[in-house]
C-alpha positions as CSV (number, residue, x, y, z in Angstrom):
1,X,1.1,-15.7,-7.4
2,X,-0.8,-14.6,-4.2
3,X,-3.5,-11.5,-5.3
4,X,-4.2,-9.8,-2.1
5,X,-6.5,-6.9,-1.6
6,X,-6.6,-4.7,1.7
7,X,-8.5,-1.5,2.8
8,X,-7.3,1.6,4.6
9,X,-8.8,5.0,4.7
10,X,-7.5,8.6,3.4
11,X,-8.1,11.4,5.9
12,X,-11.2,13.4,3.7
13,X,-9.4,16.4,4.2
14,X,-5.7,14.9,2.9
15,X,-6.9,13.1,-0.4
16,X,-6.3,15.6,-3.0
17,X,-2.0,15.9,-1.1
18,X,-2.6,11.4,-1.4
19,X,-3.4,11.5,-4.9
20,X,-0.3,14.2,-5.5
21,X,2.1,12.1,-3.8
22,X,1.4,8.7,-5.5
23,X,1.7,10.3,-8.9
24,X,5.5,11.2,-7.9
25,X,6.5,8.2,-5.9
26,X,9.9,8.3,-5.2
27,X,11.9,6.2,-7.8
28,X,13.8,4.0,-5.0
29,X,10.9,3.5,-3.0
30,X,9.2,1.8,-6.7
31,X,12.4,-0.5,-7.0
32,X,12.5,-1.3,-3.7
33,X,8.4,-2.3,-4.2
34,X,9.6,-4.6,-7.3
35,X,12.8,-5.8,-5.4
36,X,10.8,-7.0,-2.3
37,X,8.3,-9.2,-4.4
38,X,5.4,-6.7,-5.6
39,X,3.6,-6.9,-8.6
40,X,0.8,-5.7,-10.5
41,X,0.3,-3.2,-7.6
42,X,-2.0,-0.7,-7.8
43,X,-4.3,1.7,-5.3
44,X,-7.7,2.7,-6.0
45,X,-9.3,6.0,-3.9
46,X,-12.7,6.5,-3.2
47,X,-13.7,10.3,-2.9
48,X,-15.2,9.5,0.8
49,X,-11.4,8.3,1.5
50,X,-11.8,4.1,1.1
51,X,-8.6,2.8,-0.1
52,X,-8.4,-0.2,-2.0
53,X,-5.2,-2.0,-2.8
54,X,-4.4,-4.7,-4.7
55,X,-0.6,-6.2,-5.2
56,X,0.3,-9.7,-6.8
57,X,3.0,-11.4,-5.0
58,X,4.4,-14.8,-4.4
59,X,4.2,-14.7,-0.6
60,X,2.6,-11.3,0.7
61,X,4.1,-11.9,4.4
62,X,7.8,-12.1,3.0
63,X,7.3,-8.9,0.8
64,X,5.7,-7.1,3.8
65,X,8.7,-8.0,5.6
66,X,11.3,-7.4,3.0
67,X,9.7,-4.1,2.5
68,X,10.1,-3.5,6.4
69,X,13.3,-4.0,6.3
70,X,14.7,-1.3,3.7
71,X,15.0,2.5,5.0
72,X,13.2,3.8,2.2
73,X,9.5,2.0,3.5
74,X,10.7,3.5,6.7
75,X,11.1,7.1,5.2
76,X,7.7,6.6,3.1
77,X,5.8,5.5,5.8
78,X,6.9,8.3,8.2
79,X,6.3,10.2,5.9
80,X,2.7,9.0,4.9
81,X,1.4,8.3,8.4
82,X,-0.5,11.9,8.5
83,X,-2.2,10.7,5.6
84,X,-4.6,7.9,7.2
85,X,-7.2,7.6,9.6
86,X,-6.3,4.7,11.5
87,X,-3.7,5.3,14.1
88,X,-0.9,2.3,13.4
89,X,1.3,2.5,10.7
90,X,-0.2,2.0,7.2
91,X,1.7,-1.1,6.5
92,X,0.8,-2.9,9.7
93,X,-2.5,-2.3,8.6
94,X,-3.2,-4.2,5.5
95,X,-5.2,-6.5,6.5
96,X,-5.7,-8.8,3.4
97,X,-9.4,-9.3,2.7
98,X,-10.4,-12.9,2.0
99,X,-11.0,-13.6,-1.5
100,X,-14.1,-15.6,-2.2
101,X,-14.6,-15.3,-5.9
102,X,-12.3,-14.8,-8.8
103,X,-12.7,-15.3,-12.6
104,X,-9.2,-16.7,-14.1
């Protein structure tokens, strides 16, 4: 199982409507999440905006992809983009970190 961490940031002024979103996320955007190869997913929210998230998955490429590819990531995203500082698409910008430590 890949573990792959990537950082994004929350417009200061939009983090309270983040937070309120992600504790009502649609039910067929979570199943197509777990369909698409995520696991173990979560998103952590600093109050200055830093995003950290962290998904397990067997190949982080193909579930980026597969996620892509349904309408309801295209729907999310769409509907997310106001949400984020950087001006591509959320998605394209998850950069995985490199991981240079981890206790099994």
């Amino acid at each position: 199982m890949q573990r792959v961490c990537f950082l994004l940031t929350v417009r200061k002024d939009r983090i309270d409507e983040y937070r309120e979103r992600h504790a009502a996320v649609w039910p067929d955007m979570l199943a197509a999440l777990r369909a698409a190869g995520w696991h173990n997913y979560s998103l952590f929210l600093r109050e200055d905006g830093l995003l950290v998230g962290y998904p397990e998955t067997p190949d982080f490429d193909a579930a980026r992809e597969a996620m892509a590819a349904t309408e309801v990531n295209e729907r999310w995203q769409r509907d997310m983009a106001e949400f984020f500082e950087q001006p591509e698409a959320a998605d394209e910008a998850m950069v995985p970190l490199t991981e240079v430590f981890h206790l099994g």
